[in-house]
C-alpha positions as CSV (number, residue, x, y, z in Angstrom):
1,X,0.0,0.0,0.0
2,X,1.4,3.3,-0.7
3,X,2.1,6.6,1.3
4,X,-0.5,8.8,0.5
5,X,-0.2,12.6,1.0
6,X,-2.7,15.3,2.5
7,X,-2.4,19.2,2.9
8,X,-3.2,21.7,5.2
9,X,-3.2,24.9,3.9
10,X,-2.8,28.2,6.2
11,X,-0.4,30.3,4.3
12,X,2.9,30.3,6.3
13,X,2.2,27.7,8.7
14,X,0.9,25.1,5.7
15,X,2.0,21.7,6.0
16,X,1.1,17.9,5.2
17,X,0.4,14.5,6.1
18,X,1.7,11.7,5.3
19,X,-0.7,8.5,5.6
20,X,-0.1,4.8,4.8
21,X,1.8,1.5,5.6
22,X,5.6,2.3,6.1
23,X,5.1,6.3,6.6
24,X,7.5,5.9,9.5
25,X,10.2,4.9,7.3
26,X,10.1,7.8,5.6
27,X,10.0,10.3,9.2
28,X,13.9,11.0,9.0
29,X,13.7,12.5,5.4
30,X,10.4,14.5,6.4
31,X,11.7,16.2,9.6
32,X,15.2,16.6,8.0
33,X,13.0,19.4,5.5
34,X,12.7,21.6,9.1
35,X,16.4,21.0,11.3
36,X,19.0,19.2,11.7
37,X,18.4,18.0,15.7
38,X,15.0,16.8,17.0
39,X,14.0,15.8,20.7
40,X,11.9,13.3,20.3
41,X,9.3,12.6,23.2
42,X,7.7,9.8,23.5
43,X,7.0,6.9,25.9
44,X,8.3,3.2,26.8
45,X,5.6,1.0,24.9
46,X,5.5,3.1,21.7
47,X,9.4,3.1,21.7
48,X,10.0,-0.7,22.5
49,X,7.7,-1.4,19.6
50,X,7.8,1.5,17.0
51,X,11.2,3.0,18.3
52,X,13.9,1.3,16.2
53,X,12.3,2.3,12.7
54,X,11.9,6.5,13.3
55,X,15.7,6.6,15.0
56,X,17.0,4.8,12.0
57,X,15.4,6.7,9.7
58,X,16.7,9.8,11.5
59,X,20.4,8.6,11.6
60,X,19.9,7.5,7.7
61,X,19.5,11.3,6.8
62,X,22.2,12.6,9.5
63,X,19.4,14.0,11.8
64,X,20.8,14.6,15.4
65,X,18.3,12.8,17.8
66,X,18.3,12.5,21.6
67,X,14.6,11.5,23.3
68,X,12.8,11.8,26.3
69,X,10.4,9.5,27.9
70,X,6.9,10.1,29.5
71,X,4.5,8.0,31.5
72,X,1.7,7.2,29.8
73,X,-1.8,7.9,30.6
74,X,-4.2,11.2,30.6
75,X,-3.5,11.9,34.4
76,X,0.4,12.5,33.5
77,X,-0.9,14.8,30.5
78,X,-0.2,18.2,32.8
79,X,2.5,21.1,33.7
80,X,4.7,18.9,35.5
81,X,5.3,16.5,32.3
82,X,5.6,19.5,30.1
83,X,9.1,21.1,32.4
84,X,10.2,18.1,31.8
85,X,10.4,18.3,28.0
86,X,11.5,21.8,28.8
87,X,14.3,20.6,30.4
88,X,15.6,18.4,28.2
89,X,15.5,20.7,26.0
90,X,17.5,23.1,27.8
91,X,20.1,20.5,28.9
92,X,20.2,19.8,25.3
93,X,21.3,23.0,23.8
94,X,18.0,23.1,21.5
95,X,18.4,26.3,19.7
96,X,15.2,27.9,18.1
97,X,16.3,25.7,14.6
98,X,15.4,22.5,16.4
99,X,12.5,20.1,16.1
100,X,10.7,18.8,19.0
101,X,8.8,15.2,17.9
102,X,5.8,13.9,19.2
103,X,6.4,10.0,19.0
104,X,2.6,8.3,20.6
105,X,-0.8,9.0,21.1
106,X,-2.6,12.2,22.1
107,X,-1.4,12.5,25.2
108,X,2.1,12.7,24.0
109,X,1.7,14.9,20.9
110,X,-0.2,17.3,22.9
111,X,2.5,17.5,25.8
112,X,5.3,17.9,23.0
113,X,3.1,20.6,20.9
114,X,2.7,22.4,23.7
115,X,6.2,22.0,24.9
116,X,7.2,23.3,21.5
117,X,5.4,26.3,21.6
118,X,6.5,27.4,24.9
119,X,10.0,26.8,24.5
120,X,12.0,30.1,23.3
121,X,8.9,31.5,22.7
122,X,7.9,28.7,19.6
123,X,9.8,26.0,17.8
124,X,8.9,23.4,15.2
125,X,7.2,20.6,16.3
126,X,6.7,17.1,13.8
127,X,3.8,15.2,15.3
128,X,4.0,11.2,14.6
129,X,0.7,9.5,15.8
130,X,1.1,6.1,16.6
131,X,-2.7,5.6,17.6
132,X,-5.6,5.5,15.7
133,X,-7.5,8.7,17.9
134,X,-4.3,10.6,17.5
135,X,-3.8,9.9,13.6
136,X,-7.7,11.4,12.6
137,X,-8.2,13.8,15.3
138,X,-5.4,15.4,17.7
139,X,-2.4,15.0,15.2
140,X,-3.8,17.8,13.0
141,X,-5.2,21.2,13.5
142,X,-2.4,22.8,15.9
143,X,-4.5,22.4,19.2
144,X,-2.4,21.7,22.3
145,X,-2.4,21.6,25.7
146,X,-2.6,19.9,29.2
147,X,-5.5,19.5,31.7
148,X,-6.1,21.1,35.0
149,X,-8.0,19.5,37.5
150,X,-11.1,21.5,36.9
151,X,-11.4,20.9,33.3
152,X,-9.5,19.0,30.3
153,X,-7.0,20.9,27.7
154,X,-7.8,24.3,29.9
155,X,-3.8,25.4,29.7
156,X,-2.8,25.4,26.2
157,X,-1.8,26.6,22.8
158,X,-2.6,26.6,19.0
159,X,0.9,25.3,17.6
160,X,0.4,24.1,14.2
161,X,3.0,21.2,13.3
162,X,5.3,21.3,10.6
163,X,4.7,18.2,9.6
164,X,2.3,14.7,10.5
165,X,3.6,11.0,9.8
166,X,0.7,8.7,10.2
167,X,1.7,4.9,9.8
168,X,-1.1,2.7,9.6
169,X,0.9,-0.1,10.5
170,X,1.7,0.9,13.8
171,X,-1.8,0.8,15.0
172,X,-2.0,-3.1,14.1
173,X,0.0,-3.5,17.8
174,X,-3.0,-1.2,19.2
175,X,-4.6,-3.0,22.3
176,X,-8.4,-2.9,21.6
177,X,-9.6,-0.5,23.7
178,X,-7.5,2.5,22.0
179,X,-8.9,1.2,18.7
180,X,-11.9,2.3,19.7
181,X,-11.2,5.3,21.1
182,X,-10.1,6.3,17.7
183,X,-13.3,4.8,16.1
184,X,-15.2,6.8,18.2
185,X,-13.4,9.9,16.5
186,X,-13.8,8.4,12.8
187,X,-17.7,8.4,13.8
188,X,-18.0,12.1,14.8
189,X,-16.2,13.0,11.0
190,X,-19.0,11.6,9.3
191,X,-21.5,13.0,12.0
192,X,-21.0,16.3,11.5
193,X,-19.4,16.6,8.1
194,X,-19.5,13.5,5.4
195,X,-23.3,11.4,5.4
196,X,-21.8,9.6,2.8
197,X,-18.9,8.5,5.2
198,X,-21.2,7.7,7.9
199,X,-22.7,5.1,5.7
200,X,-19.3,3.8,4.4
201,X,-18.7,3.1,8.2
202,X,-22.4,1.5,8.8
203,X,-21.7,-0.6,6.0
204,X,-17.7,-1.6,7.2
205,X,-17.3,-1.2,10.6
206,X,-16.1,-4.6,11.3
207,X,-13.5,-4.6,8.9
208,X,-12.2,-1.1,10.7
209,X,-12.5,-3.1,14.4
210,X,-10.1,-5.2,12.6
211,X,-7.7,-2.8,11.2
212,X,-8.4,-4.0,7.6
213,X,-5.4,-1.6,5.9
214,X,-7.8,-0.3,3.2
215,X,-10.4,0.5,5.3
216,X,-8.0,2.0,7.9
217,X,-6.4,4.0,5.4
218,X,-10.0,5.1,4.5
219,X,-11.1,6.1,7.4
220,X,-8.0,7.7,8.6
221,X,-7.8,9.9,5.1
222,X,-11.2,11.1,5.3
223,X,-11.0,12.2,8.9
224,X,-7.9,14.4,8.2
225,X,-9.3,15.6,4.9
226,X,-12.2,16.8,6.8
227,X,-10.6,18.5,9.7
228,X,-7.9,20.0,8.0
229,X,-10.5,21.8,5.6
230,X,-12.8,22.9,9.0
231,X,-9.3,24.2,10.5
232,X,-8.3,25.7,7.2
233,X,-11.2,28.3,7.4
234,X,-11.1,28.3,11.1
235,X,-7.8,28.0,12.7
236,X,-8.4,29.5,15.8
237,X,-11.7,28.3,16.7
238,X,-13.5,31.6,16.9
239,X,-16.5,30.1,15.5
240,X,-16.8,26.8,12.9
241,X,-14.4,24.9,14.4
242,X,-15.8,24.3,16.8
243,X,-18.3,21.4,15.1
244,X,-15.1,19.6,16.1
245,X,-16.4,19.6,19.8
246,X,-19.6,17.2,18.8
247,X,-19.6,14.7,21.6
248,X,-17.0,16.4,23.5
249,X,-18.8,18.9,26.1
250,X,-20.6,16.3,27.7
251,X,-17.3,14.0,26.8
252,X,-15.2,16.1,28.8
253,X,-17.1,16.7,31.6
254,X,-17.1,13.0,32.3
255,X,-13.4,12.5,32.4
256,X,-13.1,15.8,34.4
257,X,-15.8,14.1,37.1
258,X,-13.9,11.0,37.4
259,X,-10.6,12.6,37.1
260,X,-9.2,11.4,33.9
261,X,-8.7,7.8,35.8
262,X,-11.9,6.0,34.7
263,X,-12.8,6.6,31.0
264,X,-10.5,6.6,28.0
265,X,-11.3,10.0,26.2
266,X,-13.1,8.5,23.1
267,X,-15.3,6.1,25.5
268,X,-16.2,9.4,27.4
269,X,-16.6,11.4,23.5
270,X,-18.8,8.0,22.2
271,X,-21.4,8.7,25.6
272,X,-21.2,12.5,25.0
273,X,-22.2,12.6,21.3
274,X,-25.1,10.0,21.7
275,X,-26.3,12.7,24.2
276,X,-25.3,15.5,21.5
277,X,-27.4,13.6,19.3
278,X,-30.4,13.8,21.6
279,X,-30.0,17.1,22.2
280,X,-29.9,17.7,18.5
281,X,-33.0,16.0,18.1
282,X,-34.7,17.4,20.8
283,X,-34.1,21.1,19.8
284,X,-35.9,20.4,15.8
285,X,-32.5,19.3,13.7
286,X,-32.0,15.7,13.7
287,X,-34.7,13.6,12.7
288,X,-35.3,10.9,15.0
289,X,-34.0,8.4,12.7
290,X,-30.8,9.6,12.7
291,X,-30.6,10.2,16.3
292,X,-31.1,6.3,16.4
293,X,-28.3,5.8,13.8
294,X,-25.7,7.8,15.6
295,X,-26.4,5.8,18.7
296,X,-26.8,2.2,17.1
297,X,-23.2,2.8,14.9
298,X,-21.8,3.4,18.4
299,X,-22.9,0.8,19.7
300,X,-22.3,-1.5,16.9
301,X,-18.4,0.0,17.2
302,X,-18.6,-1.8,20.9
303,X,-18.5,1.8,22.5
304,X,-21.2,3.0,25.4
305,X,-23.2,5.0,24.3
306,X,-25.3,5.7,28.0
307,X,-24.5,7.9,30.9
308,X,-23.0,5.9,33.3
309,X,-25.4,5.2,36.6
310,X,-22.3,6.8,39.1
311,X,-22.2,9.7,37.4
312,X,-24.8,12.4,38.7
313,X,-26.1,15.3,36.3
314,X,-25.4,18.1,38.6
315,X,-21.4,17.2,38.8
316,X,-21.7,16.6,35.2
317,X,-23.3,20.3,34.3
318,X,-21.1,22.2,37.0
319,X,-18.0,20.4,34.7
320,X,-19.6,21.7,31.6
321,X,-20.0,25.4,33.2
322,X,-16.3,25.5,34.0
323,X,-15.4,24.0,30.0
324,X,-13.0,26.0,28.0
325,X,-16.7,25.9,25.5
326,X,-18.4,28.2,27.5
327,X,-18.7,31.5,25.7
328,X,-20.2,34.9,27.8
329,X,-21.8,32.2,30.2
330,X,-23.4,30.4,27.8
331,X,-22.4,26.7,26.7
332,X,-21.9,26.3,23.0
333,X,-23.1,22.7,21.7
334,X,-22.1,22.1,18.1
335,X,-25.0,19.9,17.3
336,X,-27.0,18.5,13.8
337,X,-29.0,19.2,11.5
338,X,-28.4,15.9,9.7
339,X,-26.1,13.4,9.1
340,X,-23.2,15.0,7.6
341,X,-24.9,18.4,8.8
342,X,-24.0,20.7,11.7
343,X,-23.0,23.6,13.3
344,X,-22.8,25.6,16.7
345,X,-25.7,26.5,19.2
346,X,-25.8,28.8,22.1
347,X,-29.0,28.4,22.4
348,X,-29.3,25.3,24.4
349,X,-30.7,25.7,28.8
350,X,-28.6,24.2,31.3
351,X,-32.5,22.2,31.5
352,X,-32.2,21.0,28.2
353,X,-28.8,19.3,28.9
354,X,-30.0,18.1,32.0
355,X,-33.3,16.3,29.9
356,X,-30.9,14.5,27.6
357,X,-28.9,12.8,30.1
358,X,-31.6,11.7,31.8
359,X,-33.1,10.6,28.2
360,X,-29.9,8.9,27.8
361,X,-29.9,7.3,31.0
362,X,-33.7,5.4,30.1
363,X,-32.1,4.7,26.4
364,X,-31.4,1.2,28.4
């Protein structure tokens, strides 16, 4: 199968993505385009089994490399992981000419992206996405950041990356559970942007639960096509963008109330945009149909799709009131009009959130 190529275009800060089987060999090469020495930051699982093929293609094309390694996990995504990177890079010598490399999943490219942009006031960052959430969602678009303990991603940056390596093949050693957090991103792309790829995963979604290469590559592809031309016309969120967010107000709020430790962030994304979906339905967009489409293809990915019984509604809102979505006190939903169809509401109560996670709830 052959490396494929994708573009995002925002003048200056352009760039592209490289997608398919054996992308990774081609890393070195790619980052040598932006400096001659790159930290790379990663962790101990992706480098015991993805390690040996990026620090070979960097010595191949005389590419000075030294690395760092994090703990894994959303909890360790915070200010204490980032000084770290920051001080490798200092004890380092890292000029402003340098490259820092995000080598894992989200957690690591957003602590290196925002590491990067922080460090002498900005340098380059090359994001490599070893996961499938990270290669169609937080790899692109420039967003970075760490949580607080009051809400997730409130300390950040946009950081666009100078370049994005996605290797199909490294997802094949994915443990099943972060397959499908990264399904349960490939399903919000066709929610709120592609009805025709919303079908094309009704119609596969067992061969993407089992990393069929075409269908991966597929489904990978699309996703960044379609996010890179949402971020293209809105790079800093001030309005659009922000369809990204289906599924991830209510999403956030859970992992904030159970402090990052309980659900992985696409489980937590999967429950929040079947609730998006009811809301959507509930305020005259989304026929009922489709509200029962988005919540069966979840479920038929093997994701939840309910609020879980622990979790109370008032914790749940008073997470949502302190989100970085709130806007002049009002929460923004992006929500749908169809499949494929969507845009942003500030419209919605704090009583018509509470009604759909209650409908959700008695969806059992």
């Amino acid at each position: 199968m052959s490396v494929v190529k994708e573009r995002v275009e925002l003048g200056s800060r352009s760039y592209e993505i490289w997608i398919g089987a054996g992308a990774l060999e081609k890393a070195g090469a790619l980052i040598a385009r932006s400096g001659k020495r790159t930290l790379v930051v990663t962790n101990r699982r992706v480098e015991r089994l993805h390690g040996g093929r990026l620090y070979e293609s960097l010595e191949k094309v005389s590419v000075q490399w030294r690395k760092i390694i994090l703990p894994e996990g959303e909890e360790h995504k915070n200010m204490a992981s980032v000084a770290r990177v920051h001080d490798a890079l200092i004890r380092g010598g890292y000029d402003r000419g340098c490259v820092v490399t995000g080598f894992g999943g989200g957690v690591t490219g957003d602590i290196a992206g925002f590491a990067a942009a922080t460090y002498m006031r900005g340098v380059k960052v090359a994001q490599i996405p070893t996961t499938l959430l990270a290669q169609v969602d937080s790899s692109v678009g420039g967003k970075t950041g760490v949580n607080h303990p009051v809400g997730k991603n409130m300390i950040g940056s946009f950081h666009q990356p100078c370049l994005v390596v996605a290797d199909i093949s490294a997802l094949t050693t994915l443990p099943r559970v972060e397959v499908l957090c990264g399904v349960a991103e490939v399903i919000k792309y066709g929610a709120i942007a592609s009805a025709g790829f919303f079908s094309f995963l009704e119609r596969n979604m067992e061969q993407l639960l089992r990393m069929e290469p075409k269908v991966v590559e597929r489904a990978v592809r699309t996703s960044c096509k379609i996010k890179a031309q949402v971020v293209e016309k809105d790079e800093l969120e001030a309005g659009r963008r922000a369809i990204l967010n289906f599924g991830h107000t209510v999403g956030h709020s859970i992992e904030a109330v159970t402090g990052y430790k309980t659900f992985k962030h696409g489980h937590a994304v999967a429950i929040g945009m079947s609730v998006a979906a009811t809301l959507s339905w509930m305020k005259g967009g989304l026929a009922k149909k489709d509200e029962e489409r988005i919540t069966r293809l979840i479920r038929q990915a093997g994701l939840p799709a309910v609020i879980p019984a622990g979790l109370s509604t008032k914790s749940l809102l008073k997470a949502m009131e302190s989100d970085k979505k709130v806007k002049a006190g009002k929460i923004r939903f992006a929500l749908l009009s169809g499949i494929g169809e969507s845009g942003i509401r500030d419209d919605v109560t704090l009583g018509e959130i509470r009604e759909a996670i209650e409908l959700n709830r008695l969806s059992t």
